[in-house]
Structure formats: structure tokens, C-alpha cells
C-alpha positions as CSV (number, residue, x, y, z in Angstrom):
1,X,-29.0,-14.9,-35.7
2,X,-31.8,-15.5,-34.0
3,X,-33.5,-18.3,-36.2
4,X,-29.7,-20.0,-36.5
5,X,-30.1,-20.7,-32.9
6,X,-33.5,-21.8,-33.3
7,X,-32.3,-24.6,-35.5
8,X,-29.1,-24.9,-33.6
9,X,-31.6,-25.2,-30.4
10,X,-34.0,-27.8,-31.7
11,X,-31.3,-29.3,-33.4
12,X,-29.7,-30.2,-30.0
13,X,-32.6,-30.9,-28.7
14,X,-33.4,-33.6,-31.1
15,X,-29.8,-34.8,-30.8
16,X,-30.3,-35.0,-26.8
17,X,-33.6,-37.0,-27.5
18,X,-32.0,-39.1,-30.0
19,X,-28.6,-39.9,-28.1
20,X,-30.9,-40.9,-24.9
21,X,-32.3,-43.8,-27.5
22,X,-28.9,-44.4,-28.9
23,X,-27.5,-44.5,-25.2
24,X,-30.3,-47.0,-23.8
25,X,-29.9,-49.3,-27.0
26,X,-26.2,-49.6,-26.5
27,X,-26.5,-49.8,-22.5
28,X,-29.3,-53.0,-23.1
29,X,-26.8,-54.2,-26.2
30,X,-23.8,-53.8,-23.3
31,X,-26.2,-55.9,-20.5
32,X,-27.4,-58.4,-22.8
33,X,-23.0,-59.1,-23.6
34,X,-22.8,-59.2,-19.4
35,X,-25.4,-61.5,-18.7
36,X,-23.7,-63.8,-21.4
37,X,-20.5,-63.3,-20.3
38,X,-21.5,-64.1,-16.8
39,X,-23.2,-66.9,-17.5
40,X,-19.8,-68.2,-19.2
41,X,-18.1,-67.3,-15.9
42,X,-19.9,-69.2,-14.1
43,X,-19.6,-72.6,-16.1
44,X,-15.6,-71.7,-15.7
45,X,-15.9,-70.9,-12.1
46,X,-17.7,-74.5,-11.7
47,X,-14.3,-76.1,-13.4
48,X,-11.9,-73.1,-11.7
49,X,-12.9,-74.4,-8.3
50,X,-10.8,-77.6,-8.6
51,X,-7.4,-75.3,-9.6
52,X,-6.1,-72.8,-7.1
53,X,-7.4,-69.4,-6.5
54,X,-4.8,-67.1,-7.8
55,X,-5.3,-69.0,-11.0
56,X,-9.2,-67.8,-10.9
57,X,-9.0,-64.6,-9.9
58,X,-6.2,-63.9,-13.3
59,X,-8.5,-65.4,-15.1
60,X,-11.9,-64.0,-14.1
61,X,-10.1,-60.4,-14.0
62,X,-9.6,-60.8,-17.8
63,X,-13.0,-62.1,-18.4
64,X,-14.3,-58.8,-16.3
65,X,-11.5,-56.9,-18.1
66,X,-13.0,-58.2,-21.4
67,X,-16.6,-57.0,-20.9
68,X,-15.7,-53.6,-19.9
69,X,-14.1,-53.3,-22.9
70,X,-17.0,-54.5,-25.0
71,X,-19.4,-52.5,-23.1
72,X,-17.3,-49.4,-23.9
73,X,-16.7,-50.2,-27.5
74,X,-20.7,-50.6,-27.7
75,X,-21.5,-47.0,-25.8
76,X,-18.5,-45.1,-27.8
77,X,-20.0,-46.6,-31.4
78,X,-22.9,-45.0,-30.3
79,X,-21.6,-41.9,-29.3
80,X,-19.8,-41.5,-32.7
81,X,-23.0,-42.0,-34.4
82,X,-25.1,-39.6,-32.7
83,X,-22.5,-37.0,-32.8
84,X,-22.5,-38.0,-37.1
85,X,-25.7,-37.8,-36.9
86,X,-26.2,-34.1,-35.4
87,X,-23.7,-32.7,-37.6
88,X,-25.4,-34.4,-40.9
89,X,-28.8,-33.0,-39.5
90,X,-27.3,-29.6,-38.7
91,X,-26.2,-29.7,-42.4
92,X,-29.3,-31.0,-44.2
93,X,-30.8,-28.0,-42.4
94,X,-28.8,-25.5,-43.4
95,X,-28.8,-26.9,-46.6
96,X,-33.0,-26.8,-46.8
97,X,-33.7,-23.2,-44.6
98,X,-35.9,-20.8,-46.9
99,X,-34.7,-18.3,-49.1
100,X,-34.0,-15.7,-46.9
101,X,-32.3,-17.6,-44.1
102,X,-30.2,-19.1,-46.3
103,X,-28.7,-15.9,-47.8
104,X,-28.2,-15.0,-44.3
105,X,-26.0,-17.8,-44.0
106,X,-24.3,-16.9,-47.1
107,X,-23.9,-13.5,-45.6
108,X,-22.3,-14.3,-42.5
109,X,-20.0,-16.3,-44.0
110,X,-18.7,-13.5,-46.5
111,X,-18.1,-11.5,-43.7
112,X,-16.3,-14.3,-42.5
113,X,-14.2,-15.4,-45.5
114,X,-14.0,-12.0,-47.6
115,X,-10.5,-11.1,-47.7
116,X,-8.8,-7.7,-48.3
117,X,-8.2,-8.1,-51.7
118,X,-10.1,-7.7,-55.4
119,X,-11.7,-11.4,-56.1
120,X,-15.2,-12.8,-57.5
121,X,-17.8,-14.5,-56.1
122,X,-19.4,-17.7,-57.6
123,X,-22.6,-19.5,-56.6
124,X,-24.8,-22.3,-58.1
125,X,-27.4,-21.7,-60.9
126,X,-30.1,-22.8,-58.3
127,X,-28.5,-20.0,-56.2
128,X,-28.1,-17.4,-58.7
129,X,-31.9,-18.0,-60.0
130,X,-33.3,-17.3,-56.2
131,X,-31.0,-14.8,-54.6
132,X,-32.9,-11.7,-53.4
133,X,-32.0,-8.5,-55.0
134,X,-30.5,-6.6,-52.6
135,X,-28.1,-8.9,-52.3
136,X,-25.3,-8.2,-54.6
137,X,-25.2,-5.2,-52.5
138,X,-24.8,-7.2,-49.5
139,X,-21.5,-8.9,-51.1
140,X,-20.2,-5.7,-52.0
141,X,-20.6,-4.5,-48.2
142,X,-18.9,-7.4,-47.0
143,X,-15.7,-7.0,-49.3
144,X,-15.7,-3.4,-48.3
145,X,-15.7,-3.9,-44.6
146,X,-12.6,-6.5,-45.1
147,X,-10.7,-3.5,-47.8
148,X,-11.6,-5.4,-51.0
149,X,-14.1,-5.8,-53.5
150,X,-16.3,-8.7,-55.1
151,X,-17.6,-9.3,-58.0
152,X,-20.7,-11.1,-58.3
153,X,-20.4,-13.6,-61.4
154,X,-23.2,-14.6,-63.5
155,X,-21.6,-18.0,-64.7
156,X,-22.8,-20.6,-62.3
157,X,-20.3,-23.0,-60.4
158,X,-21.1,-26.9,-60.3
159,X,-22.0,-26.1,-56.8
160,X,-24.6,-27.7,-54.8
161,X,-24.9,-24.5,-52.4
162,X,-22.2,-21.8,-50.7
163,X,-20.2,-19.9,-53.0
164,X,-16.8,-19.9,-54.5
165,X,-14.5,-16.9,-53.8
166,X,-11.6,-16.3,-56.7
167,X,-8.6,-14.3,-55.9
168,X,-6.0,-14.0,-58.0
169,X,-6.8,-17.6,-59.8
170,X,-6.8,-19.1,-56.4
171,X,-10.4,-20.6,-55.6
172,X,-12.0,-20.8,-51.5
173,X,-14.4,-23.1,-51.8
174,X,-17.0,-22.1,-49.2
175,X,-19.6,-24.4,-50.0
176,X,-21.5,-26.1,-46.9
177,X,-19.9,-29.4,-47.4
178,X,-16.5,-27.8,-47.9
179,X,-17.0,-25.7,-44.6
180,X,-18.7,-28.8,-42.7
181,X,-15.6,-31.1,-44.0
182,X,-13.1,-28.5,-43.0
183,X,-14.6,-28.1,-39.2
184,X,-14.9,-31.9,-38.9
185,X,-13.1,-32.2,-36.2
186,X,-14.1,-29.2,-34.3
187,X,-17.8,-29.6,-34.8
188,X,-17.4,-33.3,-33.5
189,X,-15.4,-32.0,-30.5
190,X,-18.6,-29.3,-30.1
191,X,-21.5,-31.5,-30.2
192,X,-19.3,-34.2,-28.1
193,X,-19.6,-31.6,-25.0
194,X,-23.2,-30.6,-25.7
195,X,-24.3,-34.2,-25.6
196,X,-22.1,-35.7,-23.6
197,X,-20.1,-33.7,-21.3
């Protein structure tokens, strides 16, 4: 747990570092837009200044109105691609952790995704070919907490990493991507507040 919130510590700190730069690129993109659109508002204002003032104040009100809007659509582009960012970097590293912290992972997540039933268990060749020893051991603890079993199977999956539970001929693909994928939304909403909140 401990070396997850290591990564998930420098992974936020990276992401903070990296959504400052993101932040002060799209603030300087969003002040170079205002000092163009204010040097537009001031030709206009030299031609306005013949025609009554209501119809200048509509008129620079929508100009004003205008470069909010491009100033927000600049910082929330930004936003959206730190926040992609983080969640592809929190991936990659998960992905890439060493041996051991990896099957960790894997651990955790069968004794999140075990269900209380008889099933089989699936990884990739790459997977099967470094998986500690103990480990089949570790699966069958996991089912047993839940009130099933799992088998390990020796076939390999066209996985790239996670596993594949089978129960009754219906597969739960638990892969990273799959996971990642599934908790798009929430994982977006999480590193939203971190960063930005």
C-alpha cells in the first residue's frame, strides 16, 4: 500500500508541476487573444464614437463577452489535458512497477473482483512466465475470503497485463486498460479535485 501511494504521491506531484506549466501556457495563450482583442476594440471604439453610446456599450459587451469565452475554452483545454495526462501516467506506471509490486496490484484487485462463486483466472504469457510462486496461493485466498474458488489457468490470454476472471462462461475482464476505461469518468472527476479544486 505503501509504494502505491508513493507513485500515487509523485504521480500528483508531477501532475501539480506539470498543470502549473499547462496553466501558465494557456494563461499567456489567453493574454496574447486579449491584447489582440483589445487592440481590435480600440480601432472599433475610434469608429463607435461617432454612433451613440448604448450602441457601444452592446457591442463592446459582446467583444468582452467573446474573450472570456476564449480565455476559458483555452484554460479548460488545458485542464482536460493535464487531467489525460495524469491518468495515462498513473497507468504507464502501473503498467511498468517491478515484479512484485505489480502482483500486489493484481492482488488487491482479486480481492476486489473475486466473486463468491467457482471461476478461473487468466493472465498473459508475459504474466504467467514471471509470477512469483506463492502466488497461486494468493489467488486461492482471495476466492476463499469472497466463498469461491479460482483456478489458476496455464493457457495465456491475449492480454497485455490484469487478468481475466471466467465464471460460468461469462468473462470480467480486469485488465488495467479495462479497469482504467471503466473508471474514466471517476478518475477524471478525482484528479480534477486534486489538481484543481
Amino acid at each position: 500500500m505503501a509504494g502505491l501511494e508513493k507513485i500515487t504521491g509523485q504521480i500528483i506531484e508531477d501532475a501539480k508541476a506539470s498543470a502549473a506549466a499547462k496553466l501558465k501556457e494557456a494563461q499567456q495563450e489567453a493574454d496574447r487573444i486579449l491584447a489582440g482583442a483589445r487592440e481590435e476594440c480600440a480601432a472599433i471604439r475610434a469608429e463607435a464614437d461617432e454612433q451613440r453610446a448604448s450602441s457601444r456599450e452592446i457591442y463592446e459587451g459582446r467583444v468582452k463577452s467573446s474573450m472570456e469565452q476564449q480565455r476559458r475554452t483555452e484554460l479548460l483545454r488545458a485542464k482536460q489535458e493535464i487531467i489525460a495526462e495524469v491518468i495515462h501516467e498513473a497507468y504507464q506506471k502501473l503498467n511498468t512497477e517491478d515484479t512484485a509490486g505489480y502482483f500486489l496490484t493484481m492482488e488487491k484487485l482479486l480481492n476486489t473482483y473475486a466473486l463468491a462463486a467457482d471461476g478461473e483466472i487468466y493472465f498473459s504469457a508475459g504474466d504467467l512466465a514471471r509470477m512469483p510462486a506463492d502466488f497461486e496461493s494468493r489467488i486461492h485466498a482471495a476466492a476463499e475470503k469472497k466463498g469461491g474458488s479460482l483456478t489458476l489457468k496455464k493457457e495465456p490470454k491475449a492480454i497485455e497485463d490484469g487478468f481475466i476472471l471466467v465464471y460460468g462462461g461469462i468473462e470480467e475482464n480486469c485488465t488495467l486498460k479495462a479497469l482504467f476505461d471503466a473508471k474514466k469518468d471517476l478518475l477524471q472527476d478525482k484528479v480534477n479535485e486534486i489538481l484543481f479544486l
